[in-house]
C-alpha positions, 0 to 999 in steps of 0.5 A: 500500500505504501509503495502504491502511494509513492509511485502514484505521487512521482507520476504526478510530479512527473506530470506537472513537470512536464506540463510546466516545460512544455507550455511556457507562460503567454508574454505579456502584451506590448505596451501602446503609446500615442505618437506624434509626427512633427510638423510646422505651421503658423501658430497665433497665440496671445502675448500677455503684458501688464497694463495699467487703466486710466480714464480719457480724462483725469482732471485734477481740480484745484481752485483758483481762488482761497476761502472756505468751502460753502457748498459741496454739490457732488457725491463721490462716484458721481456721474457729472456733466460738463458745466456742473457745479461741484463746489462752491466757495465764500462768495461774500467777499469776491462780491464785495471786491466786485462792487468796489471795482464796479464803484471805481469804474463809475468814479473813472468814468465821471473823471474822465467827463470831467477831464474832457469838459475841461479840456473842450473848453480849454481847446476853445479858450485856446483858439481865442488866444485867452489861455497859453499853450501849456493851460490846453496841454495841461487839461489834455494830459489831465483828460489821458491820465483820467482815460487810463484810471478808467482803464485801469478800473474796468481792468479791475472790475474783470479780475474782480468778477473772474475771482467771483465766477472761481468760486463756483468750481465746475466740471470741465468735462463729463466724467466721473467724480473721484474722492472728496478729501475736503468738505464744508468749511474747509479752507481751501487755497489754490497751492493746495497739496492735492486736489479738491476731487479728480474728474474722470472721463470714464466713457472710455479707457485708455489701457497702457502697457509696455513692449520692449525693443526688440519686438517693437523692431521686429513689428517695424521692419515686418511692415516696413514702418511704425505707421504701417505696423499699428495699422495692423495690429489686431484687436486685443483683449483685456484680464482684469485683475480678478483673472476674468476677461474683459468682454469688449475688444479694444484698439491700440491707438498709439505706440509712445516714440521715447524708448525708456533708457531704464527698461529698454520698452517703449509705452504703447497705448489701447482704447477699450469702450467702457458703457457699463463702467465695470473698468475704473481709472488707476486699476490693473490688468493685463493686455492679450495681444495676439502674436503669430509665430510663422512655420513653427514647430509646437509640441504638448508640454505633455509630450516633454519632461525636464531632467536638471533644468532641460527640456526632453522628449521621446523620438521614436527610431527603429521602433524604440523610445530615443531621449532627445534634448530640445531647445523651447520656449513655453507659450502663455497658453499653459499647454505648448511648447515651441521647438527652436532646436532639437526637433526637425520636421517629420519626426515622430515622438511620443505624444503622452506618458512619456514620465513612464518611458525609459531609454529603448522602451519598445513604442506602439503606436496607438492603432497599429498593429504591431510590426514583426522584427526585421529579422524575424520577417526575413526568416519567415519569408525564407 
C-alpha cells in the first residue's frame, strides 16, 4: 500500500513537470503609446503684458481762488456733466471786491467827463488866444491820465468778477467724480497739496502697457514702418485683475516714440469702450495681444519632461523610445511648447506618458498593429 502511494505521487510530479516545460507562460502584451509626427505651421497665440487703466480724462481740480468751502454739490462716484457745479466757495467777499471795482469804474468814468469838459473848453479858450499853450496841454494830459484810471478800473472790475465766477468750481468735462478729501468749511487755497476731487472721463479707457525693443523692431521692419505696423495690429483683449476677461475688444491707438533708457520698452497705448463702467481709472490688468509665430514647430508640454533644468522628449527610431534634448520656449497658453532646436520636421515622438518611458522602451503606436522584427520577417519569408 505504501509503495502504491509513492509511485502514484512521482507520476504526478512527473506530470506537472512536464506540463510546466512544455507550455511556457503567454508574454505579456506590448505596451501602446500615442505618437506624434512633427510638423510646422503658423501658430497665433496671445502675448500677455501688464497694463495699467486710466480714464480719457483725469482732471485734477484745484481752485483758483482761497476761502472756505460753502457748498459741496457732488457725491463721490458721481456721474457729472460738463458745466456742473461741484463746489462752491465764500462768495461774500469776491462780491464785495466786485462792487468796489464796479464803484471805481463809475468814479473813472465821471473823471474822465470831467477831464474832457475841461479840456473842450480849454481847446476853445485856446483858439481865442485867452489861455497859453501849456493851460490846453495841461487839461489834455489831465483828460489821458483820467482815460487810463478808467482803464485801469474796468481792468479791475474783470479780475474782480473772474475771482467771483472761481468760486463756483465746475466740471470741465463729463466724467466721473473721484474722492472728496475736503468738505464744508474747509479752507481751501489754490497751492493746495492735492486736489479738491479728480474728474474722470470714464466713457472710455485708455489701457497702457509696455513692449520692449526688440519686438517693437521686429513689428517695424515686418511692415516696413511704425505707421504701417499699428495699422495692423489686431484687436486685443483685456484680464482684469480678478483673472476674468474683459468682454469688449479694444484698439491700440498709439505706440509712445521715447524708448525708456531704464527698461529698454517703449509705452504703447489701447482704447477699450467702457458703457457699463465695470473698468475704473488707476486699476490693473493685463493686455492679450495676439502674436503669430510663422512655420513653427509646437509640441504638448505633455509630450516633454525636464531632467536638471532641460527640456526632453521621446523620438521614436527603429521602433524604440530615443531621449532627445530640445531647445523651447513655453507659450502663455499653459499647454505648448515651441521647438527652436532639437526637433526637425517629420519626426515622430511620443505624444503622452512619456514620465513612464525609459531609454529603448519598445513604442506602439496607438492603432497599429504591431510590426514583426526585421529579422524575424526575413526568416519567415525564407
Amino acid at each position: 500500500m505504501k509503495q502504491k502511494f509513492i509511485q502514484a505521487v512521482f507520476c504526478g510530479c512527473c506530470m506537472a513537470a512536464a506540463v510546466s516545460c512544455g507550455q511556457a507562460p503567454a508574454p505579456r502584451g506590448e505596451a501602446e503609446y500615442a505618437v506624434l509626427t512633427v510638423s510646422t505651421s503658423d501658430v497665433t497665440i496671445p502675448v500677455s503684458y501688464s497694463a495699467t487703466i486710466r480714464g480719457r480724462q483725469d482732471i485734477a481740480i484745484y481752485p483758483q481762488v482761497s476761502g472756505t468751502v460753502s457748498q459741496l454739490c457732488v457725491n463721490e462716484g458721481q456721474v457729472v456733466s460738463k458745466g456742473q457745479t461741484l463746489f462752491v466757495i465764500d462768495q461774500v467777499p469776491y462780491k464785495a471786491a466786485l462792487q468796489t471795482a464796479e464803484a471805481n469804474v463809475a468814479a473813472a468814468k465821471a473823471a474822465v467827463a470831467t477831464a474832457q469838459l475841461v479840456y473842450d473848453s480849454k481847446k476853445e479858450l485856446f483858439a481865442r488866444n485867452v489861455v497859453s499853450q501849456f493851460d490846453l496841454s495841461t487839461a489834455e494830459n489831465q483828460l489821458l491820465t483820467a482815460k487810463a484810471q478808467l482803464a485801469q478800473a474796468e481792468a479791475q472790475r474783470v479780475n474782480a468778477a473772474n475771482n467771483l465766477s472761481y468760486t463756483v468750481v465746475k466740471a470741465p468735462s463729463a466724467g466721473v467724480v473721484g474722492t472728496l478729501p475736503y468738505r464744508v468749511g474747509a479752507l481751501v487755497s489754490p497751492s493746495l497739496p492735492q486736489p479738491l476731487t479728480t474728474v474722470s472721463d470714464n466713457s472710455s479707457m485708455y489701457v497702457y502697457f509696455s513692449m520692449n525693443e526688440n519686438r517693437l523692431l521686429d513689428l517695424t521692419r515686418e511692415h516696413g514702418s511704425m505707421e504701417k505696423a499699428l495699422a495692423a495690429l489686431p484687436a486685443v483683449q483685456l484680464l482684469l485683475s480678478d483673472g476674468s476677461l474683459y468682454e469688449r475688444e479694444g484698439r491700440i491707438e498709439s505706440i509712445s516714440g521715447v524708448i525708456d533708457q531704464t527698461t529698454g520698452s517703449v509705452q504703447l497705448r489701447a482704447v477699450f469702450p467702457n458703457e457699463g463702467r465695470l473698468l475704473h481709472s488707476g486699476s490693473t490688468g493685463n493686455i492679450l495681444l495676439p502674436h503669430t509665430y510663422r512655420d513653427a514647430l509646437v509640441v504638448p508640454q505633455g509630450a516633454t519632461f525636464e531632467l536638471q533644468d532641460k527640456i526632453y522628449v521621446y523620438k521614436v527610431e527603429n521602433g524604440v523610445a530615443s531621449s532627445a534634448n530640445i531647445a523651447a520656449s513655453k507659450l502663455n497658453n499653459g499647454r505648448e511648447y515651441i521647438v527652436t532646436d532639437g526637433l526637425a520636421p517629420g519626426e515622430v515622438i511620443v505624444a503622452e506618458g512619456v514620465g513612464l518611458l525609459r531609454e529603448g522602451t519598445p513604442i506602439k503606436a496607438k492603432g497599429t498593429a504591431a510590426q514583426m522584427p526585421a529579422d524575424q520577417q526575413q526568416a519567415k519569408e525564407e
